[in-house]
C-alpha positions in Angstrom: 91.4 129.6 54.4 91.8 126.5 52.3 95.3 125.7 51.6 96.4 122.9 49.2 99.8 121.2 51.4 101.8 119.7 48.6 105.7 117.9 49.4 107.5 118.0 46.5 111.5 116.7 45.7 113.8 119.0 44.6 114.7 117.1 41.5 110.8 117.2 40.1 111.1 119.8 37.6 107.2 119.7 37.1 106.6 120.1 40.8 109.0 122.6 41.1 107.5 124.6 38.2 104.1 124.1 40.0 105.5 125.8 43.1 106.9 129.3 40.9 103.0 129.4 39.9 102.0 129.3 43.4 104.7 131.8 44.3 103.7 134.1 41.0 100.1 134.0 42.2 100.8 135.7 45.5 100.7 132.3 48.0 104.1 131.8 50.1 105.5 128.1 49.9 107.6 126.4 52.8 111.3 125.9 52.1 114.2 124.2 53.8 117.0 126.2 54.8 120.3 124.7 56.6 118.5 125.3 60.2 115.1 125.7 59.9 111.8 125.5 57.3 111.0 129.4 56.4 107.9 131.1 54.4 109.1 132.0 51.2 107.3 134.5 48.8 107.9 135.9 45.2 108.9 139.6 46.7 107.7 141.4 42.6 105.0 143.0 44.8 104.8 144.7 48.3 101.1 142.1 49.2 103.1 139.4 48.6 105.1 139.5 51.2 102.1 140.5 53.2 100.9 137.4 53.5 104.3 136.4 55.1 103.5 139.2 57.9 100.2 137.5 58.2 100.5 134.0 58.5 103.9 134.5 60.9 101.4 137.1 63.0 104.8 139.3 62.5 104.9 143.3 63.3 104.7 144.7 60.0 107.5 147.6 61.4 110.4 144.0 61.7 112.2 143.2 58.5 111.9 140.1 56.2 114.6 138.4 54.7 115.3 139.6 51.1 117.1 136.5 48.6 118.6 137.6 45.6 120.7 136.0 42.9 123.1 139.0 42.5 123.7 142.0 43.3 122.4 144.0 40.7 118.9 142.6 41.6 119.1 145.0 44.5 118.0 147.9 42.0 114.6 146.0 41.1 113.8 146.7 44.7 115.4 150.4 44.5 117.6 148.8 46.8 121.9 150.5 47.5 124.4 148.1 47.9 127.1 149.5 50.8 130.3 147.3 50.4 131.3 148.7 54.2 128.9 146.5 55.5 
């Protein structure tokens, strides 16, 4: 598998836009995170995030990490929020 390794800046608005087509296209991207680089995909479809499992080697039975801007984008994943937790 081919893969086209690109760094980009945060602040590059057209590189940045170039990496939500990759992401809308199905590819992961590496992201910083305050500890560690992580895989990130576009989660609008289950084989998306496939290709996390796959590239990790990760038992498709252990959770991913879901990132959402608010709350109510739980329900575009037929998601429940429980406030006890």
């Amino acid at each position: 598998m081919a893969l086209n390794t690109q760094i980009v800046q945060a602040n590059d608005i057209l590189a940045i836009e170039g990496c939500i087509e990759v992401l809308k296209s199905g590819w992961p991207i590496v992201m910083p995170t305050e500890t560690v680089y992580g895989l990130a995909c576009s989660a609008e479809a289950p084989h998306y995030c496939e290709k996390i499992y796959e590239l990790k080697g990760r038992d498709q039975k252990k959770p991913i990490t879901l990132m959402i801007a608010e709350l109510s984008d739980l329900a575009k994943f037929k998601l429940k929020y429980n406030p006890k937790l």
